[in-house]
ZALUMLUM-540998 format. One record per atom (N, C-alpha, C): residue number from 0; atom name; x, y, z. Coordinates in Angstrom, 3 decimals, decimal comma. Layout:
% residues N
SITE	nr	atom	x	y	z
SITE	NUM	CA	X	Y	Z
...
***
This chain:
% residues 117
SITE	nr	atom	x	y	z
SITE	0	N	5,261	-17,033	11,606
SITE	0	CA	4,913	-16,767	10,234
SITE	0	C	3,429	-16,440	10,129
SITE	1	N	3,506	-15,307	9,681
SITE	1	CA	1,948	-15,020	9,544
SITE	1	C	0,774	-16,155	8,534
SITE	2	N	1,523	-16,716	7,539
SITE	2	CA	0,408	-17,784	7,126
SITE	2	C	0,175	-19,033	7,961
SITE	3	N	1,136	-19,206	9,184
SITE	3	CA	1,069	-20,527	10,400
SITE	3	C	0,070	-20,059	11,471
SITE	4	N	0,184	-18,571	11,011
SITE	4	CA	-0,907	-18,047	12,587
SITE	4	C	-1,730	-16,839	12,226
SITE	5	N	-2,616	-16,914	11,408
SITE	5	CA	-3,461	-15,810	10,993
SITE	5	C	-3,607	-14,735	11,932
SITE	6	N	-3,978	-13,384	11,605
SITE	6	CA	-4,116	-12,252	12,479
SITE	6	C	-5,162	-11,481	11,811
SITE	7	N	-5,612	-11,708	10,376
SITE	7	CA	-6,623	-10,946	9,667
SITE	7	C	-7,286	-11,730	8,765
SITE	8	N	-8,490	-11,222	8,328
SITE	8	CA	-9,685	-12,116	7,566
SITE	8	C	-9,751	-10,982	6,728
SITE	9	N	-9,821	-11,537	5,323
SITE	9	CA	-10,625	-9,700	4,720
SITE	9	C	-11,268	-10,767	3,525
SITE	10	N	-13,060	-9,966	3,774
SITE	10	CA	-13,887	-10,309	2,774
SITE	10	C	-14,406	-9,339	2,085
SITE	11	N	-14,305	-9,286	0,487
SITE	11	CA	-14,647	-7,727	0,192
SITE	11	C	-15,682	-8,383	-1,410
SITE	12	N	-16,648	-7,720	-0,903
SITE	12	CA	-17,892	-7,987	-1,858
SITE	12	C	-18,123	-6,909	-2,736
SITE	13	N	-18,531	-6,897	-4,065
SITE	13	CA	-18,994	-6,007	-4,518
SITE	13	C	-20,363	-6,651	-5,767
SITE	14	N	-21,714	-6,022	-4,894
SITE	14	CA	-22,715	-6,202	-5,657
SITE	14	C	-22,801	-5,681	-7,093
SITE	15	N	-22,779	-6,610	-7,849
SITE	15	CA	-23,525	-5,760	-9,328
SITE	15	C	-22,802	-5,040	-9,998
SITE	16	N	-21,019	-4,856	-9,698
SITE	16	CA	-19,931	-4,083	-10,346
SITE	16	C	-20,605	-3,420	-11,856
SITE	17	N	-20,282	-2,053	-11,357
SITE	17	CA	-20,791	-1,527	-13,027
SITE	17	C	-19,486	-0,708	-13,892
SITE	18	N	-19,213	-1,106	-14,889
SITE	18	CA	-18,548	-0,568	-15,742
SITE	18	C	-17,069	-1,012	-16,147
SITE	19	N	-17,027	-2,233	-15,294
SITE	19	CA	-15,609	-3,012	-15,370
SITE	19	C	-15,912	-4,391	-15,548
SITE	20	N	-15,008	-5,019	-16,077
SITE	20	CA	-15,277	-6,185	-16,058
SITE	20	C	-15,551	-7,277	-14,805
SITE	21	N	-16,486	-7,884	-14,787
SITE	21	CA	-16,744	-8,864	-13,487
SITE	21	C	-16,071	-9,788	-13,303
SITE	22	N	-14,413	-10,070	-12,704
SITE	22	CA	-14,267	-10,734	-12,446
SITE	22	C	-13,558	-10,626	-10,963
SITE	23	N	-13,117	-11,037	-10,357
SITE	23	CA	-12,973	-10,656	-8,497
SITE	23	C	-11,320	-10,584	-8,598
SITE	24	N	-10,572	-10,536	-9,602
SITE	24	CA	-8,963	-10,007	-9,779
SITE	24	C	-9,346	-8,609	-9,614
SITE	25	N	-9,627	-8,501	-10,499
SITE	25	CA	-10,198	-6,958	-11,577
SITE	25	C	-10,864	-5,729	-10,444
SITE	26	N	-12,142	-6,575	-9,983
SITE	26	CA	-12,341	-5,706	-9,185
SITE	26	C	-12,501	-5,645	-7,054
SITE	27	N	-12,332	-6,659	-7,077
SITE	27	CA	-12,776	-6,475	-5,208
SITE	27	C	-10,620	-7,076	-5,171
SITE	28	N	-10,012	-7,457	-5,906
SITE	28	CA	-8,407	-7,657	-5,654
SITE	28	C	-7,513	-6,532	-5,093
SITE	29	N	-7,788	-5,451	-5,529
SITE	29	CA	-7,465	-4,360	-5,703
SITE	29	C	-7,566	-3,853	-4,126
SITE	30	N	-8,820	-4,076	-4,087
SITE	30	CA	-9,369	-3,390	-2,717
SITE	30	C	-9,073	-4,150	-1,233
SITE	31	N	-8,633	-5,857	-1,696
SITE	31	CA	-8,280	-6,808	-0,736
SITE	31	C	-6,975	-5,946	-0,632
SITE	32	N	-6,422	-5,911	-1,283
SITE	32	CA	-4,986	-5,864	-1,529
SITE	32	C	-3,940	-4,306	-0,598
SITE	33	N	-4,940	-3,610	-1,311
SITE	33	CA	-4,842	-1,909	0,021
SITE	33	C	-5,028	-2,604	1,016
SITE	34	N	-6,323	-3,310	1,452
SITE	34	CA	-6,190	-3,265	3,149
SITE	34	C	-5,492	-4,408	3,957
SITE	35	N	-4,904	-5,297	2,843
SITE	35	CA	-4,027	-6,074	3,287
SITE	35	C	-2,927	-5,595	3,642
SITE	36	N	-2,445	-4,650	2,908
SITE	36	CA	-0,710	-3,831	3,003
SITE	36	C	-0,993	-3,253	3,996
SITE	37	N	-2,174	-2,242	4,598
SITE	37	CA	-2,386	-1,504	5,644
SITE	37	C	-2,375	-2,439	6,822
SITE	38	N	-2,848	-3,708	6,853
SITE	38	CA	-3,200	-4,831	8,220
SITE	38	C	-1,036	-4,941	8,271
SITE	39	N	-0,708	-5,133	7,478
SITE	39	CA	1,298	-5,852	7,545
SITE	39	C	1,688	-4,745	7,950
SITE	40	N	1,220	-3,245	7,285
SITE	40	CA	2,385	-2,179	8,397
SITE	40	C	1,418	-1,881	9,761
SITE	41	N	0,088	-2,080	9,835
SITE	41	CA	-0,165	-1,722	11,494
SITE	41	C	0,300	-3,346	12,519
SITE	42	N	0,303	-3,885	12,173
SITE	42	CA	0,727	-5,203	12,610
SITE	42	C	2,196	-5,409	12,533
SITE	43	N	2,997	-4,342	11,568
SITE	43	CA	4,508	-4,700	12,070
SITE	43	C	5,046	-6,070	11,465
SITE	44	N	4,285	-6,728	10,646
SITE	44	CA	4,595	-8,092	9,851
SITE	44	C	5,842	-7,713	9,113
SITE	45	N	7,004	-8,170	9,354
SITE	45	CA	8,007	-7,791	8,471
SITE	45	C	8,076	-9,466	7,371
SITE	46	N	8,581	-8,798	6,394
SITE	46	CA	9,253	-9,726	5,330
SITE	46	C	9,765	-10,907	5,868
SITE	47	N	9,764	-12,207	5,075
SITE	47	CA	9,846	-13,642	5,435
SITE	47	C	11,210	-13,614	4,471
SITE	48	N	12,167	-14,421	5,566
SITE	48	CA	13,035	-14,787	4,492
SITE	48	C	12,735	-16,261	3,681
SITE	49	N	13,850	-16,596	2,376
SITE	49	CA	13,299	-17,874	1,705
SITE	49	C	12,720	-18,047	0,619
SITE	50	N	11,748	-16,595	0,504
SITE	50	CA	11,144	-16,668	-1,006
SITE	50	C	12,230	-16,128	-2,194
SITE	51	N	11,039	-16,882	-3,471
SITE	51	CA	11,727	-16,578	-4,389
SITE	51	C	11,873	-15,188	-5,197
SITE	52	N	12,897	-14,593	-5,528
SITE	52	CA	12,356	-13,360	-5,925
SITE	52	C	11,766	-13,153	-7,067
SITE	53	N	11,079	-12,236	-7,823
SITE	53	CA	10,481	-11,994	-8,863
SITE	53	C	11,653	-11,725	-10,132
SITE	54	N	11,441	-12,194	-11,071
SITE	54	CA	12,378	-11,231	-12,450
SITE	54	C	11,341	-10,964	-13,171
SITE	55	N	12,305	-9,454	-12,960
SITE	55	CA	11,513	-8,557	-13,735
SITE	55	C	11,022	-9,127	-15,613
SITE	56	N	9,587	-8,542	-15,736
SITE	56	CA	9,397	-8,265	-17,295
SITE	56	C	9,261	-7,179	-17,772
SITE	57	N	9,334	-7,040	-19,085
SITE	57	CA	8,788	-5,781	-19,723
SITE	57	C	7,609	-5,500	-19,592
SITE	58	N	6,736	-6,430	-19,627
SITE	58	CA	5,451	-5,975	-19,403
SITE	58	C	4,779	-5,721	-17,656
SITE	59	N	5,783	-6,106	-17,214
SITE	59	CA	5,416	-5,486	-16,001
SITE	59	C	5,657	-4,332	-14,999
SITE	60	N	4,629	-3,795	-14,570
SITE	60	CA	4,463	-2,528	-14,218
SITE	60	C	5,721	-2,078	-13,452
SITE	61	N	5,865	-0,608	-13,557
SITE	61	CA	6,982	-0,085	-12,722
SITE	61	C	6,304	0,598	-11,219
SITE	62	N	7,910	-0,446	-10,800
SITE	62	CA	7,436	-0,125	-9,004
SITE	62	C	8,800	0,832	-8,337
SITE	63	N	8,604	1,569	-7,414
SITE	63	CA	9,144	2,094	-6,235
SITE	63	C	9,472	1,695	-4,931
SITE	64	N	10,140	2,067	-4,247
SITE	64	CA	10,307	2,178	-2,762
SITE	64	C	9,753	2,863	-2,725
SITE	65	N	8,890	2,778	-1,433
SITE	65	CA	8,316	4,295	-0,799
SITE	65	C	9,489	4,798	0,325
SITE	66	N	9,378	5,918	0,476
SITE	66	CA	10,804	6,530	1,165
SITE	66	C	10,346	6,681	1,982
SITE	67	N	10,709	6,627	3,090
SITE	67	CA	10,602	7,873	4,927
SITE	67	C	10,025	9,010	5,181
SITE	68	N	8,907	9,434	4,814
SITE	68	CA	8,602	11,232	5,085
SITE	68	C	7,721	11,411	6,270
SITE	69	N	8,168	10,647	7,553
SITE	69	CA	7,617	10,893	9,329
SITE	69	C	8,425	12,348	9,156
SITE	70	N	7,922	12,848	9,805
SITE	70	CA	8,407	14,294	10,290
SITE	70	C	8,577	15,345	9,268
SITE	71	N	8,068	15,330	7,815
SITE	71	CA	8,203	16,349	6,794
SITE	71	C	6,915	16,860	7,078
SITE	72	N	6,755	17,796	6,091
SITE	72	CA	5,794	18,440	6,007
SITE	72	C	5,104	18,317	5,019
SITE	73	N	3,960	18,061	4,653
SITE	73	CA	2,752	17,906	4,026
SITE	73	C	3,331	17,934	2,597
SITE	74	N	3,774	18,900	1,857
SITE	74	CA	4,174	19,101	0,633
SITE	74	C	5,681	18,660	0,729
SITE	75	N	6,388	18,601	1,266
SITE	75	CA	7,544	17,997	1,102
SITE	75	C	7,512	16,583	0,820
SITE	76	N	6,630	15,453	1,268
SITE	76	CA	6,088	14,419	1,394
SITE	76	C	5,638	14,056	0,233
SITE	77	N	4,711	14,607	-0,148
SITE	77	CA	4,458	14,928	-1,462
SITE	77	C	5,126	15,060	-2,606
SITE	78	N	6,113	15,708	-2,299
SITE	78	CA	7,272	15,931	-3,388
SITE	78	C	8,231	14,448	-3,601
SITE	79	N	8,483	14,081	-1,860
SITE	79	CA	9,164	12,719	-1,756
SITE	79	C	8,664	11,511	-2,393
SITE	80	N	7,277	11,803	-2,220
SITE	80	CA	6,033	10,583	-2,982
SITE	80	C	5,795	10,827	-4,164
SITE	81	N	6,192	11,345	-5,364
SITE	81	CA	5,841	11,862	-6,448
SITE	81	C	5,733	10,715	-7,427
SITE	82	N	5,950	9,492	-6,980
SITE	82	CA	5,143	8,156	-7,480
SITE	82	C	4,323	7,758	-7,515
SITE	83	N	3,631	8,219	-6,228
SITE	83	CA	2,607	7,256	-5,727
SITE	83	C	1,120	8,485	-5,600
SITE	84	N	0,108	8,083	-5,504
SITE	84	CA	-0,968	8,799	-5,342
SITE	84	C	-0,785	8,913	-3,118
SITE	85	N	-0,780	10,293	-2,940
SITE	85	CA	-0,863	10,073	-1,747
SITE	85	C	-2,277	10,814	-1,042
SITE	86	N	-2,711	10,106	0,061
SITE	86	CA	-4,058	10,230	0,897
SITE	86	C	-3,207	11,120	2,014
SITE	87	N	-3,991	11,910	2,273
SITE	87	CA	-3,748	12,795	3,837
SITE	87	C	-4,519	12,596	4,657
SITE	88	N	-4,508	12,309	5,834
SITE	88	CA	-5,094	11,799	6,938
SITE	88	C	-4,731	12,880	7,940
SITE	89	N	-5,766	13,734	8,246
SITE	89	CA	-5,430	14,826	9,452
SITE	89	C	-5,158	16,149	9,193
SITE	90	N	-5,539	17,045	9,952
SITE	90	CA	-5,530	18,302	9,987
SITE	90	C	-4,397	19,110	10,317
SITE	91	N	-3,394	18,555	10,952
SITE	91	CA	-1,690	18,891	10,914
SITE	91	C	-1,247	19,344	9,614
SITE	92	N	0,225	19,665	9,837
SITE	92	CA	1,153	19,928	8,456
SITE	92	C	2,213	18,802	8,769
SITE	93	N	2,153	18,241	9,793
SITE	93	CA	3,458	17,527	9,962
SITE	93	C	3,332	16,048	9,641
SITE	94	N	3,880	14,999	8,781
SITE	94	CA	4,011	13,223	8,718
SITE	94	C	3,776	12,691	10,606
SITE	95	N	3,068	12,166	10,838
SITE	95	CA	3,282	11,404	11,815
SITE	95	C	3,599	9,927	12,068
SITE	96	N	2,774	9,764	10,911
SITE	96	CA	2,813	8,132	10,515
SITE	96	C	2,486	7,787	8,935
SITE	97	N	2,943	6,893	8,656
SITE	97	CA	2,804	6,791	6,841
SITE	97	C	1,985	5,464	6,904
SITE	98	N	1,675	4,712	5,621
SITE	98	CA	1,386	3,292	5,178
SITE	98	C	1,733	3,472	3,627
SITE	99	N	2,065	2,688	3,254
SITE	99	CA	2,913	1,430	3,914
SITE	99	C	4,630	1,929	4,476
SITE	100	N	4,664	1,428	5,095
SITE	100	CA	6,384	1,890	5,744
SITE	100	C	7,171	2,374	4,991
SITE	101	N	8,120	3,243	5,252
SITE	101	CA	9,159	3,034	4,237
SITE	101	C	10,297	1,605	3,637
SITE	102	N	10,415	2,039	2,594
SITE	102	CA	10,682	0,321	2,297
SITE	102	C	10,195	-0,304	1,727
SITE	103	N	8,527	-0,105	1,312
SITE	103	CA	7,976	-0,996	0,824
SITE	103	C	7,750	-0,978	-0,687
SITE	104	N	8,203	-1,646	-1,469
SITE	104	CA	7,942	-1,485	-2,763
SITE	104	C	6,811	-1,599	-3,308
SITE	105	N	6,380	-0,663	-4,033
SITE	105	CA	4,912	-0,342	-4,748
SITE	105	C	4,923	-0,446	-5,565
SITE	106	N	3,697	-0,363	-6,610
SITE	106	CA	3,483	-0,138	-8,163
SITE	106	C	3,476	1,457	-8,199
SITE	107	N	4,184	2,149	-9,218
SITE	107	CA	3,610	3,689	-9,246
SITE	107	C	2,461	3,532	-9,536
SITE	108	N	2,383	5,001	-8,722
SITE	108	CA	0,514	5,351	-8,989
SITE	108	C	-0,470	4,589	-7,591
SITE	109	N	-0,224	3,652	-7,453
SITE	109	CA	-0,904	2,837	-5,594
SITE	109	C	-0,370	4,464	-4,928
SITE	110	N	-1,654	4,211	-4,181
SITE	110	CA	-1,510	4,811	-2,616
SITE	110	C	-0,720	4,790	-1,476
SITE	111	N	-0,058	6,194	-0,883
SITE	111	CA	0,622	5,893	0,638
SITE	111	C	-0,169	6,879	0,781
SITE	112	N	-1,040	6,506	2,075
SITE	112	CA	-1,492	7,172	2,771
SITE	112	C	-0,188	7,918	4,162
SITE	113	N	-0,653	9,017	4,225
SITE	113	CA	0,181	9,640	5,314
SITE	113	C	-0,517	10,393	6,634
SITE	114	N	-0,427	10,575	7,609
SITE	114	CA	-1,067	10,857	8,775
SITE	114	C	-0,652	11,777	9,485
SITE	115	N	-1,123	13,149	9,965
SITE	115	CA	-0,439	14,371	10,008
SITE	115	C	-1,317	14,280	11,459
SITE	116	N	-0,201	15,357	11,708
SITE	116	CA	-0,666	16,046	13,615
SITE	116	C	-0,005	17,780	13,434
***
């Protein structure tokens, strides 16, 4: 279990935040939070069974699966991701590797970065 045996530390500071409110949810959470999802899919951390699941509210945000797009092409991927804000990584046309995996449920609008060759 990854909370019995740590594998990552993340400390994320932000001096003097301007234009948002100061509180460390609001603003350095956000940013823990991307490079936490990125440390569970390069690390291969799969899901724990046992927990409880969430019920849904109205007031809470709408989320996705992110789907499979290894081996599409740049705009097809794109088209597949049409939830999510996506990052391109590389000078290819082709998916080589994604984050977060497919599978992983997001908030629309979060980032999958994708990685081309």
């Amino acid at each position: 279990m990854p909370a019995n045996d740590p594998k990552v530390v993340v400390y994320v500071a932000i001096d003097n935040p301007k234009g948002v409110v100061q509180y460390g949810g609001v603003t350095v959470g956000p940013i823990a939070k991307n490079i936490l999802n990125d440390c569970i899919s390069a690390l291969n951390i799969k899901k724990q069974d046992g927990g409880y699941p969430k019920k849904y509210v109205y007031t809470d945000p709408k989320t996705a699966k992110v789907n499979d797009v290894t081996g599409m092409t740049i705009n097809d991927a794109k088209k597949e991701l049409a939830k999510f804000k996506v990052d391109v990584q590389g000078n290819g046309n082709t998916v080589t590797y994604q984050s977060p995996e497919a599978g992983t449920t997001l908030e629309e609008g979060e980032t999958v970065r994708i990685f081309t060759s």
